[in-house]
C-alpha positions in Angstrom: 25.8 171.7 120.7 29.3 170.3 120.0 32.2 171.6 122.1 34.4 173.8 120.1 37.6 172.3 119.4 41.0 173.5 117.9 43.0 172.3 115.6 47.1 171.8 116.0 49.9 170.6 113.5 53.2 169.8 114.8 52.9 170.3 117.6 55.9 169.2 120.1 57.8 171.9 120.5 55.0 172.7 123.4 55.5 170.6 126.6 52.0 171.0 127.3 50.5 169.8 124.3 52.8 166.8 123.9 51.4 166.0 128.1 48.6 166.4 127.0 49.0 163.5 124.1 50.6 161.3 126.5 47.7 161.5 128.5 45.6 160.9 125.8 47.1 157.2 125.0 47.5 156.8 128.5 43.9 156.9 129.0 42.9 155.6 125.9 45.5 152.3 125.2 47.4 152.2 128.7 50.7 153.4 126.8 53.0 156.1 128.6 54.9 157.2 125.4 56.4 160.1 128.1 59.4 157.4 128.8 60.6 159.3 125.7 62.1 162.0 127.9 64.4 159.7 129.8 66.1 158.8 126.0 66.4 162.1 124.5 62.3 162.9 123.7 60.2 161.8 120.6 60.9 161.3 117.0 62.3 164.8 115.7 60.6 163.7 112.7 57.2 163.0 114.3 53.7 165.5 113.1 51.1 165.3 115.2 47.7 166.1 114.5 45.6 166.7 116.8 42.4 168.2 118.3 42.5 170.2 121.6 39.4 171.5 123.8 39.3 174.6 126.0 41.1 173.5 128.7 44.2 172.2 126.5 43.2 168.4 126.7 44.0 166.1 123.5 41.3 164.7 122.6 41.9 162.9 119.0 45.3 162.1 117.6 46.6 161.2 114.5 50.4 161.2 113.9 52.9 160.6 111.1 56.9 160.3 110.9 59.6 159.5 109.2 60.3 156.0 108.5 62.8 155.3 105.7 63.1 151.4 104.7 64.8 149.1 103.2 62.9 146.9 101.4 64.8 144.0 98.7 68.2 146.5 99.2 66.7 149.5 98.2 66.1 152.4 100.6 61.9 153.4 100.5 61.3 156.8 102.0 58.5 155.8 103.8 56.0 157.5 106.7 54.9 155.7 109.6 51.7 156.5 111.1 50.8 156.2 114.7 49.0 157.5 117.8 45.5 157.5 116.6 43.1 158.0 119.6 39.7 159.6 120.4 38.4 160.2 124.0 35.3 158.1 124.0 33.2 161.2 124.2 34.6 162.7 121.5 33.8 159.4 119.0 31.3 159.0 116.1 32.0 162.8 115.1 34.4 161.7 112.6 37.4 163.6 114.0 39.2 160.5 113.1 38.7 160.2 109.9 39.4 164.3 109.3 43.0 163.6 111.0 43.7 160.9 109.3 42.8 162.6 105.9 44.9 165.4 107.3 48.0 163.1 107.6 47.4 161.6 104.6 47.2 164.5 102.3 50.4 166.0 104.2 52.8 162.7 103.1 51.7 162.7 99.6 52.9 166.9 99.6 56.0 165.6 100.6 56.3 163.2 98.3 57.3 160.2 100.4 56.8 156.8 98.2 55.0 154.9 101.0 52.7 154.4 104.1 53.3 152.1 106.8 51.4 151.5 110.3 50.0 148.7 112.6 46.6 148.5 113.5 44.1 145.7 115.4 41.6 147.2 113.2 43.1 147.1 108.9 39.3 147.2 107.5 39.4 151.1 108.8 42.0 151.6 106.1 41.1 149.7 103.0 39.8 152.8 101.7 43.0 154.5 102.0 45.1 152.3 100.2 46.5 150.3 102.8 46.7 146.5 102.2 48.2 143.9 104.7 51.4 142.1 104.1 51.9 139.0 105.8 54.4 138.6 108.6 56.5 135.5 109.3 58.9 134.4 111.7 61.7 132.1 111.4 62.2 128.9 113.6 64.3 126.4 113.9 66.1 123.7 116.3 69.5 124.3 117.4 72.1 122.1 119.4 73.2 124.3 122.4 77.4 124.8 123.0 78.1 127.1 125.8 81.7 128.4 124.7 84.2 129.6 127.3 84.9 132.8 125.4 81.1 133.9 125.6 80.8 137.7 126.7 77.7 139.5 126.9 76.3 141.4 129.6 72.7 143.2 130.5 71.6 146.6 129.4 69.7 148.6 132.0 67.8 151.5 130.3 67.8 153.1 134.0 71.4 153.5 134.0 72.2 156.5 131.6 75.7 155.6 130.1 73.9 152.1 129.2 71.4 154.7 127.5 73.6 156.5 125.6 76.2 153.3 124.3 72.2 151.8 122.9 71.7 155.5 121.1 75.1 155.8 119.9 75.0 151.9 118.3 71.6 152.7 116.8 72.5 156.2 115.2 75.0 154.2 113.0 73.4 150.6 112.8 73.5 148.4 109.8 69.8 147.8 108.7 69.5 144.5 110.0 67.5 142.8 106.6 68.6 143.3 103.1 64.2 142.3 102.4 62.4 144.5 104.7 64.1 146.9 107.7 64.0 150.1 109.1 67.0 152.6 108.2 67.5 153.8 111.8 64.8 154.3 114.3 65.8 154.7 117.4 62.9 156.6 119.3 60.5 153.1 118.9 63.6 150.8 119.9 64.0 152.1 123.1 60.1 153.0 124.0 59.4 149.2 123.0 62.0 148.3 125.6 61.4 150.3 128.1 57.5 149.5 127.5 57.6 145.5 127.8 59.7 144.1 130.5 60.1 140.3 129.3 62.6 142.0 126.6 66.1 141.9 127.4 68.9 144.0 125.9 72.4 142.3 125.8 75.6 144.3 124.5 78.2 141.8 122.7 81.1 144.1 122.7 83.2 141.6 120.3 80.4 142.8 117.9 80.1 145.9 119.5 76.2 145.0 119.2 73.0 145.3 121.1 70.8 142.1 120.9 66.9 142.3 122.2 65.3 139.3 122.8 63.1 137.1 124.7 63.3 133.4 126.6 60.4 131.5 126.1 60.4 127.7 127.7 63.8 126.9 125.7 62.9 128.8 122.6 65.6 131.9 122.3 63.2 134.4 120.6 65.5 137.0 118.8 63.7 140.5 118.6 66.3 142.7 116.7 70.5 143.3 116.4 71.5 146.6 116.4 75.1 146.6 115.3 77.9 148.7 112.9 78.0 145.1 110.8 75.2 142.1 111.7 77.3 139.0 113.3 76.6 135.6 112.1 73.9 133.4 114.2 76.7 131.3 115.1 78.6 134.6 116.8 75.5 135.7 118.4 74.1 132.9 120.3 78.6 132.3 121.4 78.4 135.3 122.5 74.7 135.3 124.7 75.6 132.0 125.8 71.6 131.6 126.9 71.0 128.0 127.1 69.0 127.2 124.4 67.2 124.4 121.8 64.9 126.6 119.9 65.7 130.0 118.0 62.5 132.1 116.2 63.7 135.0 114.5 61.1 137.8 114.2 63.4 139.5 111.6 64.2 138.1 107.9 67.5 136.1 108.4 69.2 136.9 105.0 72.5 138.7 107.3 72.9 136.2 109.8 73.8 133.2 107.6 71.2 130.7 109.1 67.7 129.6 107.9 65.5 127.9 109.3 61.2 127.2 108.7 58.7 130.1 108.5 56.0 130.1 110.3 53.1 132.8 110.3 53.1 135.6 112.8 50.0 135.9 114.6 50.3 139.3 116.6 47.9 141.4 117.7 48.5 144.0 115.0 48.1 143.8 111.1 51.2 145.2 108.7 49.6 147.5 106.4 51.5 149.2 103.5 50.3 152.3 101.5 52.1 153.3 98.0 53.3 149.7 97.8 51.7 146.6 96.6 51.9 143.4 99.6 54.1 142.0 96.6 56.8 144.2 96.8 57.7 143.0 100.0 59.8 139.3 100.1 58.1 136.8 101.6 58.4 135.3 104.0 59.8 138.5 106.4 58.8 140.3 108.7 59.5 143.9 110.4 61.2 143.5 113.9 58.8 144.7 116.8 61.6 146.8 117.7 60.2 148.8 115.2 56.6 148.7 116.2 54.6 151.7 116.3 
């Protein structure tokens, strides 16, 4: 006989129950999404669906929030979907599907024009009108100056006044693509931070602007730039001063007034877009992994 589960919508305005999720994808994908708490706690936005046994453990998880876009200039109310997990006892009973249905049904209520969300596994979603788009980074060579005036300096997201100047430049950033961006989403900038350590946050307070990126052998890998107003390329790397003979950009370049070759992205996870055709997004581009999800 199959345990008797319940049920729950919306559910994080209960400490327990949101524990009781982070325990979940804990257990399930190694993730600790309770380092939310140290910035302020999840997206507002964020409905979880989820089933609960008797003794208040989460045992399946589906969840969807808000994630407006800007996609070829125009803003796209779109909904991001995320945390979907099932205990491994708890599998082949199609709670999954039934959340996901659930979640599903709820954004087309509300009338938001698309579905978004990143998966290792895109054939479970084919039959829910989710295609893959095509990411692409954008590379390029680079001759290195290290300028006298350079000023940058480390963010530590264990110090809280570094915390709060990263959460007030996000709340008021300029989308950092004119082809394919998020609005503002600042709960999945800081958790991807705080998450992967090889990521470094740099202020530029010329530019007032928070750079994330990564140093691989002598390639500067450029994550995101959280600013007010984008600086050039040029003003970035002055101001990083990281020595440097290789850029990739894993963000469409159109703001920073460089270009350089595409090349195809070959994370983990699949782009997958509901409500929207693969065409409607430029190629090549790509959505930072700031943003993932």
């Amino acid at each position: 006989m199959l345990e008797t589960l319940t049920l729950r919508e919306g559910y994080f305005d209960d400490p327990n129950a949101f524990r009781a999720l982070t325990d979940l994808l804990q257990d399930v994908f190694g993730i600790d999404i309770g380092l939310q708490n140290r910035f302020g706690g999840p997206d507002p936005s964020s409905k979880p669906f989820g089933y609960f046994d008797g003794t208040g453990r989460c045992v399946a998880n589906f969840s969807v929030f808000s994630m407006p876009l800007v996609i070829n200039g125009r803003v796209v109310k779109a909904a991001g979907f995320q945390s979907g997990a099932v205990r491994p006892a708890f599998r082949a009973q199609g709670l999954y599907r039934d959340l996901m249905q659930r979640a599903f049904a709820w954004v087309d209520k509300q009338g938001f024009e698309a579905g978004v969300l990143l998966t290792d596994k895109p054939e479970l979603y084919y039959d829910h009108g989710f295609r893959v788009v095509p990411q692409f980074s954008v590379c390029g060579d680079v001759t290195q100056t290290m300028p006298a005036d350079a000023e940058s300096r480390e963010i530590d997201l264990e110090n809280h006044d570094d915390v709060a100047l990263v959460l007030r430049i996000l709340a008021n950033r300029e989308p950092v693509s004119r082809q394919i961006s998020v609005v503002r989403q600042s709960e999945m900038f800081l958790l991807n931070a705080a998450l992967t350590p090889e990521i470094c946050l740099s202020y530029l307070p010329r530019f007032d602007a928070i750079l994330a990126w990564k140093l691989h052998g002598g390639t500067l890998q450029m994550l995101d730039i959280v600013a007010r107003q984008t600086p050039l390329m040029s003003e970035i790397r002055s101001a990083l001063n990281v020595p440097h003979n290789r850029i990739e950009v894993f963000f469409p370049t159109d703001r920073l007034e460089w270009s350089g070759n595409a090349r195809p992205y070959d994370g983990s996870c699949a782009l997958m877009v509901r409500g929207l055709q693969p065409s409607d997004i430029p190629t090549p581009s790509m959505l930072s992994p700031m943003a993932d999800f």
